[in-house]
C-alpha positions as CSV (number, residue, x, y, z in Angstrom):
1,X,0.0,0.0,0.0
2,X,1.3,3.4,-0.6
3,X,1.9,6.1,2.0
4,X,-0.9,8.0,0.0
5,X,-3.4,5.8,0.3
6,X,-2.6,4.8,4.0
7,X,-5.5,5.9,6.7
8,X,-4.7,9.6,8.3
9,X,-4.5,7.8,11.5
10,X,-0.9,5.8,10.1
11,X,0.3,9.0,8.0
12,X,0.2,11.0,11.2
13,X,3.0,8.6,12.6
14,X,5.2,9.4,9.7
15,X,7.8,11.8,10.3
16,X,11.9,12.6,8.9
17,X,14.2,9.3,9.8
18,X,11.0,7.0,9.9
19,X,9.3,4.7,7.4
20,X,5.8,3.0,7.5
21,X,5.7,-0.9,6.8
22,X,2.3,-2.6,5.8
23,X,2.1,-6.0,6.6
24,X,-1.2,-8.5,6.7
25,X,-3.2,-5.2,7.5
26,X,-1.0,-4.4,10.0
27,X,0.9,-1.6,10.3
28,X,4.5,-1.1,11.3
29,X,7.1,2.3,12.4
30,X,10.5,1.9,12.0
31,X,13.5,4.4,12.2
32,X,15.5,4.4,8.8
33,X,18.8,6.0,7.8
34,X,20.5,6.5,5.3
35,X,23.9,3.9,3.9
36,X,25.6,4.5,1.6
37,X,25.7,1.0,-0.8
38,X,29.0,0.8,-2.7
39,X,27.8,-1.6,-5.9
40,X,24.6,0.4,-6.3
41,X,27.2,3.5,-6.1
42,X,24.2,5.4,-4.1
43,X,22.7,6.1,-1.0
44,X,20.0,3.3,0.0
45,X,17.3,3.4,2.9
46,X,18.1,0.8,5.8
47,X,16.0,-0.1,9.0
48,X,17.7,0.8,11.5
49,X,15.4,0.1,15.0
50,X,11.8,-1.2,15.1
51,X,9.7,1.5,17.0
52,X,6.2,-0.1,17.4
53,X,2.9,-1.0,15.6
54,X,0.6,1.5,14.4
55,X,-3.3,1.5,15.3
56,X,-6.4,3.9,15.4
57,X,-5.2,4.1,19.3
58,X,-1.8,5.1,18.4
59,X,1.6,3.8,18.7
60,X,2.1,0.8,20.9
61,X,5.9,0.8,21.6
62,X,7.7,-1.9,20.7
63,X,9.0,-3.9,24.1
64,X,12.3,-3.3,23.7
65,X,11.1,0.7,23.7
66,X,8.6,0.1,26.9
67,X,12.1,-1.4,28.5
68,X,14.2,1.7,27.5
69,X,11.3,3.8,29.2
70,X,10.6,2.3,32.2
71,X,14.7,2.2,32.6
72,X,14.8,6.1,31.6
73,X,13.6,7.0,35.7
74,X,16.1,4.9,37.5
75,X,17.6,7.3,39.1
76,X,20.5,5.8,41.0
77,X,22.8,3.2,39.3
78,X,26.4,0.7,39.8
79,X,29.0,2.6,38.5
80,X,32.3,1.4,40.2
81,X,32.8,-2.1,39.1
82,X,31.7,-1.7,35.5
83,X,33.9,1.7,35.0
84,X,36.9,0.3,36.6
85,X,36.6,-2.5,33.9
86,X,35.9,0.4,31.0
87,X,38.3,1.8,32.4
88,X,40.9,-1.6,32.3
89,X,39.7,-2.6,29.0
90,X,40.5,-0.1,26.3
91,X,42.4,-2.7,24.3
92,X,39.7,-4.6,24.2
93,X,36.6,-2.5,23.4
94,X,39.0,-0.6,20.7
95,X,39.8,-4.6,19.1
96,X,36.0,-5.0,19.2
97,X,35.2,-1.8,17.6
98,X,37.6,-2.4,14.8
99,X,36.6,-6.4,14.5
100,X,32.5,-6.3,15.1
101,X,32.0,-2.7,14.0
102,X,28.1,-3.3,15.0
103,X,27.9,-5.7,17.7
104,X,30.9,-4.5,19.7
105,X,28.1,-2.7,22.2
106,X,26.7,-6.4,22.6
107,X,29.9,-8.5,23.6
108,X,31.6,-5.7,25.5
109,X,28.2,-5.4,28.0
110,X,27.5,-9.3,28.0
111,X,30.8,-10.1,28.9
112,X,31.1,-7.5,31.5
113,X,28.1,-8.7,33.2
114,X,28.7,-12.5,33.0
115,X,31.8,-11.1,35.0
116,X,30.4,-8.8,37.5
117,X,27.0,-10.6,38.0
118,X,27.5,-14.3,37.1
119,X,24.3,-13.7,35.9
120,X,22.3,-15.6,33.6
121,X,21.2,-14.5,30.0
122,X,17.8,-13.4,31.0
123,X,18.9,-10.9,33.1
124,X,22.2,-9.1,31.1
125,X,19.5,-6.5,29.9
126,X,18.4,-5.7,33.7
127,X,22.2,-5.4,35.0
128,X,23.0,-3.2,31.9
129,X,20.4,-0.8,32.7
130,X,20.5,-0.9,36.2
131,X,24.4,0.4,35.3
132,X,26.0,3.6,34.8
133,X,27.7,1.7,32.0
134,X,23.9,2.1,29.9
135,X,24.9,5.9,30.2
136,X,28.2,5.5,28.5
137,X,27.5,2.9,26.3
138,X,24.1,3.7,25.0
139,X,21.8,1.2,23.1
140,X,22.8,-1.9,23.9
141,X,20.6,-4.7,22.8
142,X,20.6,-7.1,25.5
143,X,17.0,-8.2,25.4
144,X,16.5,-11.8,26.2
145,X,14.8,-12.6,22.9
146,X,17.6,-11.1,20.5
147,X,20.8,-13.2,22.3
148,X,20.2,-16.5,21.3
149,X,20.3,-15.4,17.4
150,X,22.6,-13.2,18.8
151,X,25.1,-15.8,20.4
152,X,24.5,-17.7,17.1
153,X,25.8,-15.4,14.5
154,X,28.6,-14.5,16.7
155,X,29.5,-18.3,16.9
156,X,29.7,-18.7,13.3
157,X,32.0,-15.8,12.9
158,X,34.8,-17.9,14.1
159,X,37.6,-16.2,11.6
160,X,36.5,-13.1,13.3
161,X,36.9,-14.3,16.8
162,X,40.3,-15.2,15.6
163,X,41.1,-12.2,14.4
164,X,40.5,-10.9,17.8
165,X,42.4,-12.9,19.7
166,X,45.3,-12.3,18.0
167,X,45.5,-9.0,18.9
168,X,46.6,-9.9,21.8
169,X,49.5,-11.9,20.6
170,X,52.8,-11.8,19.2
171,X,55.1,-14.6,17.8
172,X,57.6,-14.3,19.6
173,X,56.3,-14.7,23.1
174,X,56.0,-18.1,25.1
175,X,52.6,-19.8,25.2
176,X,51.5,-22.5,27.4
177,X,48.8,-24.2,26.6
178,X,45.6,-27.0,28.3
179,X,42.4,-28.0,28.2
180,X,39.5,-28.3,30.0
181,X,35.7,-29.4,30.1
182,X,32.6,-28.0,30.2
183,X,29.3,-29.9,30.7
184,X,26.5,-29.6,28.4
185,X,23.2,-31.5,28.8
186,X,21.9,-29.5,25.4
187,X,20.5,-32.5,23.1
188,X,21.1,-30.3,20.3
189,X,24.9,-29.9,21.0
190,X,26.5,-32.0,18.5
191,X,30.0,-30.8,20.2
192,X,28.8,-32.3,23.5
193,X,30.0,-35.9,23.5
194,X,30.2,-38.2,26.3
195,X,33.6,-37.9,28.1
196,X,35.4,-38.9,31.3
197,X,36.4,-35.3,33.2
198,X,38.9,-35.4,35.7
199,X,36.8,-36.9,38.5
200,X,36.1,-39.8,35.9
201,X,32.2,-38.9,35.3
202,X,30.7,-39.8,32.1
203,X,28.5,-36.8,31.1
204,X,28.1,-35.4,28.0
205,X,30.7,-32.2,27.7
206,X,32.7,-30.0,25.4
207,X,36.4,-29.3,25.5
208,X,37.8,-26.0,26.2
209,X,41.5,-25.4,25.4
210,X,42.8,-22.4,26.9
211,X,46.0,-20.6,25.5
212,X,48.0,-18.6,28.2
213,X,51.0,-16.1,27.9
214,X,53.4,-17.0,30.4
215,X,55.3,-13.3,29.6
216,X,51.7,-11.7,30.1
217,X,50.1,-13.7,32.3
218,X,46.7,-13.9,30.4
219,X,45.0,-16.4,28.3
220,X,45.0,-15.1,24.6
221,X,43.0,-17.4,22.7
222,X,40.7,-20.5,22.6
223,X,39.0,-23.2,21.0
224,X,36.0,-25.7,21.8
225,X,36.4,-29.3,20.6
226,X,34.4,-31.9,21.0
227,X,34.2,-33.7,24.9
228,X,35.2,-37.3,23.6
229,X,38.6,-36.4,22.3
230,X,41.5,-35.6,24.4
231,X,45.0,-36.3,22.9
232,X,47.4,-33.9,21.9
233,X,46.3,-33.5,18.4
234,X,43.7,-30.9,18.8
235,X,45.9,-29.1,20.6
236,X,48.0,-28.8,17.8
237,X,45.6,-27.9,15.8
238,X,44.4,-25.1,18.2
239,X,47.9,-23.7,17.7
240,X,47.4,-24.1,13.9
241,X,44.6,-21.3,14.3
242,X,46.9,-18.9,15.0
243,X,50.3,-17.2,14.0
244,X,51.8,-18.4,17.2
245,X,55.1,-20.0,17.2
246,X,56.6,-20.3,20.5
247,X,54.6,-22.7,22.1
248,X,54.9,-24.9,25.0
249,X,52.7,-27.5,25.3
250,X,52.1,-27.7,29.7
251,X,50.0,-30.6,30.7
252,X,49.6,-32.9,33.5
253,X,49.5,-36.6,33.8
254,X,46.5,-37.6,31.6
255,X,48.7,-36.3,28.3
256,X,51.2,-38.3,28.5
257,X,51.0,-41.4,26.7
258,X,53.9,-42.6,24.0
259,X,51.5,-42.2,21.4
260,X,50.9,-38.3,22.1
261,X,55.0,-37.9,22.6
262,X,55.2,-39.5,19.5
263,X,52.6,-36.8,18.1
264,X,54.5,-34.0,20.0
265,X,58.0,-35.4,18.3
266,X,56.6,-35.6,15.3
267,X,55.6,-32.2,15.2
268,X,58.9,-31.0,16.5
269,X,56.8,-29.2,19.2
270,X,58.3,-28.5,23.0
271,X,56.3,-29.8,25.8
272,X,56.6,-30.1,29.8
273,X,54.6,-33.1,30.7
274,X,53.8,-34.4,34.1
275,X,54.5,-38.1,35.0
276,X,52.8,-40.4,37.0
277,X,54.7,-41.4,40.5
278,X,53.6,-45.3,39.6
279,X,56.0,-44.9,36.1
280,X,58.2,-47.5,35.0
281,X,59.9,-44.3,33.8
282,X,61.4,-42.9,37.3
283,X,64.3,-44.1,38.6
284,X,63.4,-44.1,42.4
285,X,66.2,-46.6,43.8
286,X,68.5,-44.3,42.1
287,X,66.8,-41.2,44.0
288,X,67.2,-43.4,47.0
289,X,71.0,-44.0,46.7
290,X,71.9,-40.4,45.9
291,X,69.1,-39.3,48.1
292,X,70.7,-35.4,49.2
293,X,72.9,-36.0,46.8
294,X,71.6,-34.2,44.0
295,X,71.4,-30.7,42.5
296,X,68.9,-28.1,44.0
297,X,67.3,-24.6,44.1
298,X,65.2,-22.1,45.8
299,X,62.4,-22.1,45.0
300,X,59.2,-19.3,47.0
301,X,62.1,-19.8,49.9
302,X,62.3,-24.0,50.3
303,X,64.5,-26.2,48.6
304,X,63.9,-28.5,46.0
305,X,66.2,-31.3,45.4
306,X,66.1,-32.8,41.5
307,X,67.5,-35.5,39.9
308,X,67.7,-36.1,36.1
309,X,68.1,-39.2,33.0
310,X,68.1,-38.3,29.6
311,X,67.7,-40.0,26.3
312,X,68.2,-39.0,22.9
313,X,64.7,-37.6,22.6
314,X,63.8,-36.4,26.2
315,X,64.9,-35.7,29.9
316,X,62.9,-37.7,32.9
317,X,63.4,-34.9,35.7
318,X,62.2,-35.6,39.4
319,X,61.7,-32.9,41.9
320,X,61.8,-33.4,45.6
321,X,59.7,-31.1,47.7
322,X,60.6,-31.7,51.6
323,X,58.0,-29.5,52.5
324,X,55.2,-31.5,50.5
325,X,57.4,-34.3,51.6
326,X,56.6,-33.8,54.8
327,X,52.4,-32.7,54.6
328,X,51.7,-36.0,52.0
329,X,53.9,-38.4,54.9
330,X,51.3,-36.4,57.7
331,X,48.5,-36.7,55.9
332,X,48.9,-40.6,55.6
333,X,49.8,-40.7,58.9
334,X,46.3,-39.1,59.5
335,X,44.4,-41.5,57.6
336,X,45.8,-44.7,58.9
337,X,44.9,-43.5,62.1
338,X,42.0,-42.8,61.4
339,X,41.2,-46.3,59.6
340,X,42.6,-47.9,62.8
341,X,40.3,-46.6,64.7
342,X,37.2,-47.0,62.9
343,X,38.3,-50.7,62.4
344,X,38.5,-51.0,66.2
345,X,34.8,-50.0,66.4
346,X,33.5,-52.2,63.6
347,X,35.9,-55.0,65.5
348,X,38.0,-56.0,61.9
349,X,41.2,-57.0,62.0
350,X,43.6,-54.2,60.4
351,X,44.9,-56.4,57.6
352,X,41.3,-57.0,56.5
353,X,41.1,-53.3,55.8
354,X,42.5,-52.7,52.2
355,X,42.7,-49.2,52.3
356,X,44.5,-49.4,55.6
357,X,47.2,-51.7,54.0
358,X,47.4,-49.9,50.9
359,X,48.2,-46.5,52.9
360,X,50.7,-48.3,55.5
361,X,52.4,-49.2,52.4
362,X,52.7,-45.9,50.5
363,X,53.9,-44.6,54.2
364,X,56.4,-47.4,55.4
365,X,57.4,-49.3,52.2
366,X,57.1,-46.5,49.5
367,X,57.8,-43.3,50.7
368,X,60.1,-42.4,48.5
369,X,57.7,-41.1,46.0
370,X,56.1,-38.7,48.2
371,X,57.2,-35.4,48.1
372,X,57.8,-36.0,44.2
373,X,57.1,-33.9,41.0
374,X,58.2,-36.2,38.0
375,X,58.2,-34.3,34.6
376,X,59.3,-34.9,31.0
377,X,60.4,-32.3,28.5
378,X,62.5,-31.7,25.2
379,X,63.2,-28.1,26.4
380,X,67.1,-26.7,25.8
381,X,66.3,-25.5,29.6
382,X,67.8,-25.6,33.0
383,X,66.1,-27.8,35.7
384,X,64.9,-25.2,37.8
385,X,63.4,-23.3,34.8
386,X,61.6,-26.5,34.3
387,X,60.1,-26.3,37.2
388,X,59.0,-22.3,36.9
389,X,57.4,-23.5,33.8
390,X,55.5,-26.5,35.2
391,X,54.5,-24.5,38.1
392,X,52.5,-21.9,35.8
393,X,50.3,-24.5,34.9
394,X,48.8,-23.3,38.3
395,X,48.3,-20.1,36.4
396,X,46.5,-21.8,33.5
397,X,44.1,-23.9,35.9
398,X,43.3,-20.5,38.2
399,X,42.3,-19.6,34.6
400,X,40.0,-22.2,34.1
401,X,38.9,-21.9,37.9
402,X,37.7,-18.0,36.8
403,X,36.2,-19.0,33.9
404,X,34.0,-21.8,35.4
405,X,33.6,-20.3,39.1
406,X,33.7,-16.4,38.5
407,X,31.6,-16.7,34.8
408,X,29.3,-19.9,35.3
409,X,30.5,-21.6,32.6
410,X,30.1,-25.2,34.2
411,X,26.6,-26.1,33.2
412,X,25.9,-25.1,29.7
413,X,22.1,-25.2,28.6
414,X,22.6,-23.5,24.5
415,X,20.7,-25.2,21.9
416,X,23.3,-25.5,19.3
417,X,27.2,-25.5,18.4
418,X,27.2,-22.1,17.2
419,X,25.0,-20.4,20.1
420,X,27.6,-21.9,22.6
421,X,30.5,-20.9,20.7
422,X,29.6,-17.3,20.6
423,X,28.8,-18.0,24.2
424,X,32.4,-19.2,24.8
425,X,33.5,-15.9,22.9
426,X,31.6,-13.8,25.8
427,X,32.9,-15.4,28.2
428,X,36.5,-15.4,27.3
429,X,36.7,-12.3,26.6
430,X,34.9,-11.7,30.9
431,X,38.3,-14.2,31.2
432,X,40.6,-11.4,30.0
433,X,38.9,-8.6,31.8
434,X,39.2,-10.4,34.8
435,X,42.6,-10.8,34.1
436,X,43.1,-7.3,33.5
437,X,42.2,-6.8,37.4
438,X,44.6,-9.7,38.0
439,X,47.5,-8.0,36.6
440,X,46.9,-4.5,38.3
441,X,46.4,-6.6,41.6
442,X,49.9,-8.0,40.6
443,X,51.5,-4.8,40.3
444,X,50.3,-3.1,43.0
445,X,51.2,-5.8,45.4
446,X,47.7,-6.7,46.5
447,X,47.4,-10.1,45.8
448,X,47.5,-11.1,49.4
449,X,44.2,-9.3,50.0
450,X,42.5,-9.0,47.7
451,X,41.6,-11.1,44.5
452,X,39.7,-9.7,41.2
453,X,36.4,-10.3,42.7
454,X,36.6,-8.9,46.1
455,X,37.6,-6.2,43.8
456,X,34.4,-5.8,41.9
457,X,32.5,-7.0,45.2
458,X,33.6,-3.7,46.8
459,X,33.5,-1.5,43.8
460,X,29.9,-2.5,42.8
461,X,28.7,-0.5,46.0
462,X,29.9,2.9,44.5
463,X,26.9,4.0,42.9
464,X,25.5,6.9,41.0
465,X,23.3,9.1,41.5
466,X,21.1,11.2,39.2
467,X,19.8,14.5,40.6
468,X,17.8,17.3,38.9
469,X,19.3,15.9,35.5
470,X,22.6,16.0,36.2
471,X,24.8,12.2,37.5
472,X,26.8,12.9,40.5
473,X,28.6,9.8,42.9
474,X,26.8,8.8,45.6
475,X,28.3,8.8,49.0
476,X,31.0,5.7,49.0
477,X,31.0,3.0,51.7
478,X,34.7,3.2,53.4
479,X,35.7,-0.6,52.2
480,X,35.1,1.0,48.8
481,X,36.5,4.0,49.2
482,X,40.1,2.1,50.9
483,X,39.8,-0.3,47.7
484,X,39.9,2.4,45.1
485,X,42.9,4.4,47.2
486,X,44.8,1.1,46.6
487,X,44.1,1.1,43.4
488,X,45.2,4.5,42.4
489,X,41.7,5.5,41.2
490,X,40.9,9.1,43.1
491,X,37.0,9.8,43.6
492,X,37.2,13.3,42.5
493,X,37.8,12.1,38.3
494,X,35.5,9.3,38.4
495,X,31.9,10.4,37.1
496,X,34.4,12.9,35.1
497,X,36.2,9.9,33.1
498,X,33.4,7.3,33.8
């Protein structure tokens, strides 16, 4: 139907920017602009927002209008958590900007949330107008019905994703890199193959592998793969992705097999692999003989004895910890006691309790292997290097840790491969942020006290406050206000910069 022939009561709705859509006798009000369409070689109309439907009443706002409303009289909103990590993140909204030109608003705000909130998906839209950050960041499309499509198109942009994450990487610099699982009970999740985690339960699941700068201390790229493999060779092929080509592959006990060395040799690719204390490959009656024998180092102020056998391909390297030593030897000690006496109340004989023989014998007959680290590695590096590198595997997992306790990423209820990697996307990049709080902790010597989310915890009680029209901060609560002091952050710039 033509505009001309539409009813006065539509026409009266049409004004400069909008554009009148007749549908099934319906009609609809959108805003339009104006694009300009390089093979047409002219300016062409585009849609830009839906505004509502048009009746003899009037205009009935569209829901995501009746939401920006109702938001429009809050008049007190968070501002400290989510404009400390504005603040922390100009790398990454200026990556996003440059790499999704028109859904930057989206992932910056939905990963900044799943950080600060844990929240679930339903309620990013609430938290992001309930923040100053709606202020800054205007028009943010967070509505519940618009994220799964949302989530879904982001998650078949994966060259995109990749482009993004290697911003955030050089050549040069040292990678370690792991993997982990997420669970998935999604019937539609083709990814989500039945697996055995680490606590050998067999649930349907997705693996996440995790790449970490060990020069940066931050992850800088990942991948999802499906839950039923787990050798070395998507690992590989993670590393494939990218232009990285200093890696080190870090990973425990559960990698190493001959067949993924093999793999690993193959490939000519270093690794640091963890050995299990029950391995034909340790050479413990050796150890034994030469026991304070051997080399050692300082290492967080205790000692740590090592002793090393090489072959043509590999060294076999075993660190002795006297201080786990001596807590592993306790803790046994512990349990047989504590075996004894529950055997003395059922009245069995202590050699009829197998658990109670098994750990007399780790205590009495095998203690040798307690106290152990056993690793295996092709690296040109000295033993107590090694050992550094092993020993920020703890950084990788505290990673992992973040992203499944601090995000929510454990239980995973997306429809569909793509919505759940776009998911993934979101919350890797509420990974890095929360990294970003890590490494200022770091820096500033606060580690001890504070970790990144008693950070946010504290800062999420600085509010704003909107009076006569104008945003001023509300009064701070002292924990706050000692927090930001730490941090460097004085309250005098912060609504000016926010």
């Amino acid at each position: 139907m033509k505009q001309e022939k539409m009813p006065k009561w539509v026409l009266k709705h049409k004004i400069k920017g909008t554009q009148i859509i007749h549908i099934n006798n319906n009609f609809y009000l959108y805003k339009i602009k104006s694009v300009w369409d390089s093979k047409k070689k002219r300016a062409v109309k585009k849609n830009e927002k839906y505004l509502g439907k048009i009746t003899e009443e009037g205009l009935i706002a569209s829901k995501v209008q009746q939401i920006e409303e109702k938001y429009k009289h809050i008049t007190i909103k968070e501002f400290g958590a989510s404009y400390l990590l504005k603040e922390y993140s100009k790398d990454i909204i200026e990556n996003l900007q440059e790499i999704f030109p028109y859904k930057w608003k989206e992932i910056f705000t939905s990963a900044l949330f799943r950080l600060t909130e844990k929240t679930h998906l339903k309620n990013l839209s609430f938290h992001y107008h309930n923040s100053y950050l709606s202020e800054v960041i205007k028009n943010a499309n967070l509505s519940q019905k618009s994220l799964g499509n949302f989530f879904r198109e982001l998650g078949m942009q994966r060259e995109l994703v990749v482009k993004y994450t290697s911003k955030f990487t050089t050549a040069s610099e040292s990678i370690a890199i792991d993997m982990t699982n997420i669970f998935s009970h999604s019937k539609n999740i083709v990814s989500a193959m039945l697996g055995y985690n680490k606590d050998h339960i067999y649930i349907p699941q997705v693996n996440l592998i995790l790449l970490y700068s060990l020069e940066k201390s931050q992850p800088i790229h990942f991948r999802m793969v499906p839950g039923s493999i787990r050798d070395v060779s998507i690992l590989i092929k993670t590393i494939n992705e990218t232009t990285l080509e200093d890696v080190i592959l870090i990973g425990d006990k559960g990698l190493n097999s001959e067949s993924n060395i093999k793999v690993l040799r193959d490939e000519k690719m270093r690794y640091v692999l963890g050995v299990r204390r029950d391995s034909s490959l340790i050479e413990y009656e050796k150890i034994k003989i030469n026991e304070k024998k051997g080399s050692a180092f300082i290492f967080q102020n205790r000692i740590i004895w090592f002793y090393t056998s090489s072959n043509e391909y590999e060294r076999i390297i075993t660190y002795v910890d006297p201080q786990l030593k001596a807590y592993e030897e306790s803790d046994l000690l512990l349990r047989i006691k504590s075996l004894e006496e529950l055997s003395k109340k059922k009245e069995l004989l202590n050699d009829e309790n197998e658990d109670l023989k098994n750990y007399k014998k780790k205590l009495f007959e095998e203690n040798i292997c307690t106290g152990t680290l056993t690793i295996r590695t092709n690296l040109n590096e000295s033993e107590e290097r090694i050992f550094q590198i092993m020993k920020s595997r703890i950084d990788i997992e505290q990673s992992f840790d973040a992203l499944k306790n601090c995000v929510d990423t454990e239980r995973s209820f997306m429809r569909d491969d793509k919505q759940i990697e776009g998911w993934l996307f979101i919350n890797f990049i509420a990974l890095q942020m929360y990294y970003k709080i890590y490494a200022v902790l770091l820096e500033k010597n606060m580690l001890n006290n504070y970790s990144p989310m008693d950070v946010l915890t504290h800062l999420k009680r600085v509010s704003a406050l909107k009076t006569n029209g104008d945003w001023t901060l509300a009064e701070i609560p002292k924990k706050s206000r000692q927090t930001l002091k730490k941090l460097g952050i004085k309250e005098d710039i912060l609504l000016k910069r926010g």
